[in-house]
C-alpha positions in Angstrom: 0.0 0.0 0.0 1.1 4.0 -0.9 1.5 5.8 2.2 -0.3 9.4 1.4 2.1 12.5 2.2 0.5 15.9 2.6 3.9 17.7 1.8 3.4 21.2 1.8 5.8 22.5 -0.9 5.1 26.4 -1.4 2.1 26.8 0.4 1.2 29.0 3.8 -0.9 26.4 6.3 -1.8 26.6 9.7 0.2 24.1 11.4 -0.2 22.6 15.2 3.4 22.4 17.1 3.9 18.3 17.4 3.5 18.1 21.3 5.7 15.1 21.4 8.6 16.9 20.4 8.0 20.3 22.4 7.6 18.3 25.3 10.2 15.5 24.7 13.7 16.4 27.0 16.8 16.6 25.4 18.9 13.4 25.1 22.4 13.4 25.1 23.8 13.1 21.2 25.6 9.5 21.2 27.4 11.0 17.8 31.2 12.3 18.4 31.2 15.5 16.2 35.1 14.9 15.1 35.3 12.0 13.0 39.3 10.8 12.9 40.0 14.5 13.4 37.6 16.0 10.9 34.5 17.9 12.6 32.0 16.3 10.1 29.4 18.8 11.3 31.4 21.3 9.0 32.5 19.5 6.0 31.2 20.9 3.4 32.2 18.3 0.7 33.7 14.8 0.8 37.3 16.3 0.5 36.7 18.1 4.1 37.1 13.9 5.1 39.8 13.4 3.2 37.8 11.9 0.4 34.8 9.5 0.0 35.9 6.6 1.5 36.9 8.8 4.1 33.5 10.1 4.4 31.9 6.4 4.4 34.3 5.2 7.5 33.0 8.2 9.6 29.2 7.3 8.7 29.9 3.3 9.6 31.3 4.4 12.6 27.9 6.5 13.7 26.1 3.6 12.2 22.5 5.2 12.1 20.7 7.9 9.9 17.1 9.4 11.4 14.9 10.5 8.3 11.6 12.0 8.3 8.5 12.4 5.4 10.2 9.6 3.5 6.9 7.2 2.3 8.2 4.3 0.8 6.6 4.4 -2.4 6.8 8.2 -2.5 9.4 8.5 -5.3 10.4 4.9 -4.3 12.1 6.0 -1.3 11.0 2.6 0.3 13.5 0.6 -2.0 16.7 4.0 -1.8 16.1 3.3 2.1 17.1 -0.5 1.8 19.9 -0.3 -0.8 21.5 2.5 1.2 21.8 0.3 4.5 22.5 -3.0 2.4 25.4 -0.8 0.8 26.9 1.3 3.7 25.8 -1.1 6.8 23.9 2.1 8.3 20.8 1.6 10.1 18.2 4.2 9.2 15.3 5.3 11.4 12.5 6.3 9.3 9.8 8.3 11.4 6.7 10.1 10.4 6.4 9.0 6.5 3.3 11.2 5.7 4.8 14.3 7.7 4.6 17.7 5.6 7.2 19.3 4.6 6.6 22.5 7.5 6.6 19.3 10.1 10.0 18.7 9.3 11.3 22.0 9.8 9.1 21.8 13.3 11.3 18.7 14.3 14.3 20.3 13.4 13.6 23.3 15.4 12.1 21.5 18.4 14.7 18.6 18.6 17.8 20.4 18.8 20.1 18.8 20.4 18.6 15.4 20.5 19.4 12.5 18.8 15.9 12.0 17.4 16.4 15.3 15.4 16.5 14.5 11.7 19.4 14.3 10.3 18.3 15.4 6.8 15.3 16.7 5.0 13.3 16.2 2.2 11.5 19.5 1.4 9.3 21.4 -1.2 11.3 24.6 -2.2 9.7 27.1 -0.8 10.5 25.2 2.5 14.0 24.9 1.5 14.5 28.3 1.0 12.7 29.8 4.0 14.7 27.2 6.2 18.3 28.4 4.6 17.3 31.6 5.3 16.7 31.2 8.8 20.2 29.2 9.4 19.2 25.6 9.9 20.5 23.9 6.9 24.7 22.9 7.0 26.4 23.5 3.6 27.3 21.0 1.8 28.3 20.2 -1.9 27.9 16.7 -3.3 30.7 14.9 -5.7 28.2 16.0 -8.5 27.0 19.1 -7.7 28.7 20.9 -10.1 26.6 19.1 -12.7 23.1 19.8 -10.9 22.0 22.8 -13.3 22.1 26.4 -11.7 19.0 27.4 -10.3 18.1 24.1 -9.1 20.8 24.6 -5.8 21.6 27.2 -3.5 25.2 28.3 -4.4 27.0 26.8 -1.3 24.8 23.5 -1.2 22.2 24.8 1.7 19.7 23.2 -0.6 19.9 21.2 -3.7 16.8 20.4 -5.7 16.6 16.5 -5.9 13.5 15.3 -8.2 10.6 16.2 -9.4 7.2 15.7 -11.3 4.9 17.7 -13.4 0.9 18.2 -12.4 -1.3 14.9 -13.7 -4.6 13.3 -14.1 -5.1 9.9 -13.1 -7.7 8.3 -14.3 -9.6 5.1 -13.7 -10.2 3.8 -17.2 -12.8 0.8 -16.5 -15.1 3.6 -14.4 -15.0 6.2 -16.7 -15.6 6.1 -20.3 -12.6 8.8 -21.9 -9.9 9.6 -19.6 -9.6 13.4 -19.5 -6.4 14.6 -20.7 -6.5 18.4 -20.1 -7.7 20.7 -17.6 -10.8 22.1 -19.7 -11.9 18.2 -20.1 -12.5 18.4 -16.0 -15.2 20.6 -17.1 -17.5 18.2 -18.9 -20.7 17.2 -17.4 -19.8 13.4 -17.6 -17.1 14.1 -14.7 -19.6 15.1 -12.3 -18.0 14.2 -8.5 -15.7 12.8 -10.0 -12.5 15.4 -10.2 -10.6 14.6 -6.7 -6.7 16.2 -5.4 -3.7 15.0 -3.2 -4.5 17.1 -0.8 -5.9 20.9 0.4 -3.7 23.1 -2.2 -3.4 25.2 1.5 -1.3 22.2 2.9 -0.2 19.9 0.5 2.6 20.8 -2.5 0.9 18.6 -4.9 -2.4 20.1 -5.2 -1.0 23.7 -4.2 0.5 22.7 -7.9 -2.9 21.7 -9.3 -4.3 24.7 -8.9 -1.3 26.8 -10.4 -1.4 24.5 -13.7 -4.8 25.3 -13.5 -4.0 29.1 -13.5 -1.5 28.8 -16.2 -4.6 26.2 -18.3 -6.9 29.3 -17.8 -4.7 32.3 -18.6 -3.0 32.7 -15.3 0.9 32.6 -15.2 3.4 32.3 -12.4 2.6 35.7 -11.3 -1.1 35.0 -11.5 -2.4 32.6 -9.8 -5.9 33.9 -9.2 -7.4 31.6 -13.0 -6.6 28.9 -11.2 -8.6 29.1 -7.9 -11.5 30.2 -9.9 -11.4 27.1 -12.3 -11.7 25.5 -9.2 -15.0 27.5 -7.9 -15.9 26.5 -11.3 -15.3 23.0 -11.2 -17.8 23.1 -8.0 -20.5 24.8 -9.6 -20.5 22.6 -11.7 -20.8 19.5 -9.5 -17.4 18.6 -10.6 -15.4 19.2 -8.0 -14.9 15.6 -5.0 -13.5 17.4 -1.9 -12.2 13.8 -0.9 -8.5 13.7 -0.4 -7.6 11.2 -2.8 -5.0 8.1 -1.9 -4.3 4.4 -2.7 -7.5 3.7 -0.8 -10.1 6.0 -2.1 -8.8 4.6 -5.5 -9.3 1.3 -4.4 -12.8 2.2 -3.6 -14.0 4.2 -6.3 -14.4 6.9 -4.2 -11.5 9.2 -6.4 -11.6 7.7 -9.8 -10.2 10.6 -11.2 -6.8 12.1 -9.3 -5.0 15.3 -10.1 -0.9 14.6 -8.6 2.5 14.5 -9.2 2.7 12.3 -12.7 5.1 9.9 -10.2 2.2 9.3 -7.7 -0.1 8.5 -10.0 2.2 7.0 -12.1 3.3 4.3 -9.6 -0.3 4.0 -8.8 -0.8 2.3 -12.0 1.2 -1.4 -11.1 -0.3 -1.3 -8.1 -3.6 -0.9 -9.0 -4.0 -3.5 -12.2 -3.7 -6.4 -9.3 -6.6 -4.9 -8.2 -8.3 -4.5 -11.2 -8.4 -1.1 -11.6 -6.7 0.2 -14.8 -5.4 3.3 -14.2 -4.4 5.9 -16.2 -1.8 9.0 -16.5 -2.0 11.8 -18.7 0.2 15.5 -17.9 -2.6 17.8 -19.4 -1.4 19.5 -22.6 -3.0 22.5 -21.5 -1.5 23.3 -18.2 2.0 22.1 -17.8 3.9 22.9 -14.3 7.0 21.2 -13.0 8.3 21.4 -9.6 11.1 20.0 -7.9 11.4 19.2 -4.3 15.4 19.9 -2.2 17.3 18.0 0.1 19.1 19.6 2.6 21.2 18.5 5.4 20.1 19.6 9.2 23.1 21.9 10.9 22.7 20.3 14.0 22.1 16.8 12.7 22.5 13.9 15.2 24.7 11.7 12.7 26.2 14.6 10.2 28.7 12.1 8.6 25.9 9.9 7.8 23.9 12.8 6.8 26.2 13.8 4.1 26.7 10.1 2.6 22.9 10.0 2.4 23.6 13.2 0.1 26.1 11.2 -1.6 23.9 8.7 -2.1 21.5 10.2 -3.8 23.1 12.3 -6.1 25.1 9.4 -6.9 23.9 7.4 -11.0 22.9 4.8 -8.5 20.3 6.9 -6.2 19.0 9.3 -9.0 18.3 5.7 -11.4 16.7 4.8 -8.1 14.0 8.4 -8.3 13.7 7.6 -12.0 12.7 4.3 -10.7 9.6 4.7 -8.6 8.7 7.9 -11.8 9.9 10.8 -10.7 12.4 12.8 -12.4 15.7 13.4 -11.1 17.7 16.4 -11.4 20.7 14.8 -13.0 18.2 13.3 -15.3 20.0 15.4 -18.2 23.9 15.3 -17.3 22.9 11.3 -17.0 21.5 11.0 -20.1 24.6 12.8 -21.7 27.0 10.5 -20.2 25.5 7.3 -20.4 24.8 6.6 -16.8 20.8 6.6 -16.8 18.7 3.8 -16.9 17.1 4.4 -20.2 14.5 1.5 -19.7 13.1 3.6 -16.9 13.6 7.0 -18.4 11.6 5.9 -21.4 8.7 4.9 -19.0 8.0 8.0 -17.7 4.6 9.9 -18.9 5.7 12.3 -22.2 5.7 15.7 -22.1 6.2 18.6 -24.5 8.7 21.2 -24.0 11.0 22.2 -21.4 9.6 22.8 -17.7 10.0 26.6 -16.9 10.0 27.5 -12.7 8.4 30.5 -10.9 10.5 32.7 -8.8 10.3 32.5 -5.1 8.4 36.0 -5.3 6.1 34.9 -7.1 5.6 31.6 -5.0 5.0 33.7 -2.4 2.2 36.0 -3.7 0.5 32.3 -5.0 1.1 31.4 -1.5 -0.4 34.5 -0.2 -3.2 34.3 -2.7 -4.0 30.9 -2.3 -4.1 31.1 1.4 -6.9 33.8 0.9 -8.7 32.9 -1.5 -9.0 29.2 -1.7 -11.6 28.2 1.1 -14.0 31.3 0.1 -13.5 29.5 -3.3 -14.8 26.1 -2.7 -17.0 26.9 0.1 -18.8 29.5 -0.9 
């Protein structure tokens, strides 16, 4: 079974302080910060170890990792989580899988100083960017960051975008008759109850993203995202519109049988649901293309920071990215691999096509979505 995610990515919510880690009290960290001489909560690149294997002797020796928001068969994290410990002998705690992404920036916050803190974090951009700002992320550059594109990193490796996914509809093809494959389709009387999201676009990344390739379907733009919250008042009025949240289970049950997500979720939906006879399908609307990326970033005061930064390693590594491309979502080396020879072209060729090249909003104008999205949504839908 998916574990659903509400990860927040570039949207304002209202979000209750976990009470377990406020009032949790400080354990002592079991972690030595000088590994063999080298302060590993510092080292801002393999070399600061005295080179990889350097770097992977210091992570045995803490011998644990502590993630959080990682669902398995959320970008087939499950699978990276068990070839990481089968290859490096570290044990990895993985806590809170369907944590968003302003709950991880709550741990880290609230669990200085502990060893439950997480030691890395798995964040939608706007989250990555507000957290480097307010001096929680450690710097660090991977062996390949110089072939991550600009744009998609913060200069000195605070943040480095890891994979992503453009907006879909999923569609359950033995419920309804034609599949929609844009967003003006959602609009057709045959749909009625039928159009479901990930999420509240108030809380969760992936539908905050629906609505904005909405707003660009309806002549909207990044700096506009206003067309897209009133497609969605009109989807309602029409009867369109299924306020249920939609996951593996309301699938399952015919309660969402049309889904707009990440092209990965719903993607990786599709295997799971034929054993269940459900054949579903995934189409990236031709009339409202938006691409977004989601950043990893390593925690400054992380419990196991040698371990932290192989996990970085890791992931940026052929292996880890072929790993993303595996469970359908696009990694960010996707083009530098495909120029060298390193991606798995098997899976690369089974991702849903797109036209074009994705193009990305500025954090400005994430911010005024976020602003007018926080606004104007409810009133939207509501009323």
């Amino acid at each position: 079974m998916f574990t659903p995610r509400a990860r927040a990515a570039g949207v304002v919510a209202v979000l209750t302080v976990v009470t377990a880690a406020c009032g949790a009290a400080p354990s002592s960290q079991t972690t030595q910060a000088s590994q063999g001489g080298v302060n590993a909560a510092t080292a801002t690149s393999a070399a600061d170890f005295g080179g990889f294997d350097q770097l992977v002797a210091a992570a045995r020796k803490e011998g644990a990792l502590h993630v959080i928001a990682l669902p398995p068969n959320w970008a087939n994290y499950g699978e990276i989580i068990e070839k990481f410990q089968a290859k490096y002998g570290i044990k990895i705690e993985s806590e809170t899988p369907d944590a968003a992404s302003a709950d991880e920036i709550n741990a880290v916050k609230t669990r200085k100083g502990q060893d439950r803190a997480p030691d890395v974090l798995d964040l939608g951009q706007a989250f990555a960017i507000s957290g480097a700002k307010e001096g929680l992320f450690a710097p660090y550059k991977v062996q390949t960051f110089d072939k991550i594109p600009e744009g998609q990193k913060e200069p000195t490796g605070l943040w480095v975008n890891d994979y992503g996914g453009y907006v879909s509809i999923g569609c359950d093809a033995k419920q309804i008759k034609t599949c929609p494959t844009s967003f003006a389709d959602l609009l057709k009387p045959e749909y009625k109850g039928q159009v479901a999201m990930n999420g509240n676009p108030t809380e969760a990344g992936s539908a905050f993203a629906g609505v904005y390739a909405a707003a660009i379907a309806n002549g909207g733009s990044f700096a506009d995202i206003q067309p897209g919250i009133d497609f969605f008042k009109k989807l309602k009025d029409a009867g369109n519109y299924n306020p249920v949240e939609t996951t593996p289970a309301t699938i399952e049950k015919g309660e969402t049988k049309i889904s707009i997500d990440w092209d990965y979720n719903n993607a990786a939906y599709a295997p799971q649901m034929t054993a269940n006879g459900i054949d579903w399908k995934v189409n990236i609307p031709a009339d409202g293309q938006y691409f977004q990326m989601y950043a990893q970033a390593v925690n400054k005061d992380a419990p196991h920071p040698a371990a932290a930064r192989l996990w970085q390693e890791y992931l940026y590594s052929a292996e880890g990215q072929n790993l993303y491309l595996k469970g359908f979502a696009r990694p960010v080396l996707l083009p530098a691999m495909t120029a060298d020879g390193t991606v798995d072209k098997a899976l690369a060729d089974k991702l849903p096509a797109v036209q074009g090249e994705p193009a990305f909003p500025t954090t400005e104008q994430v911010d005024a979505a976020k602003a007018k999205l926080a606004s104007g949504w409810d009133a939207a839908i509501s009323g």
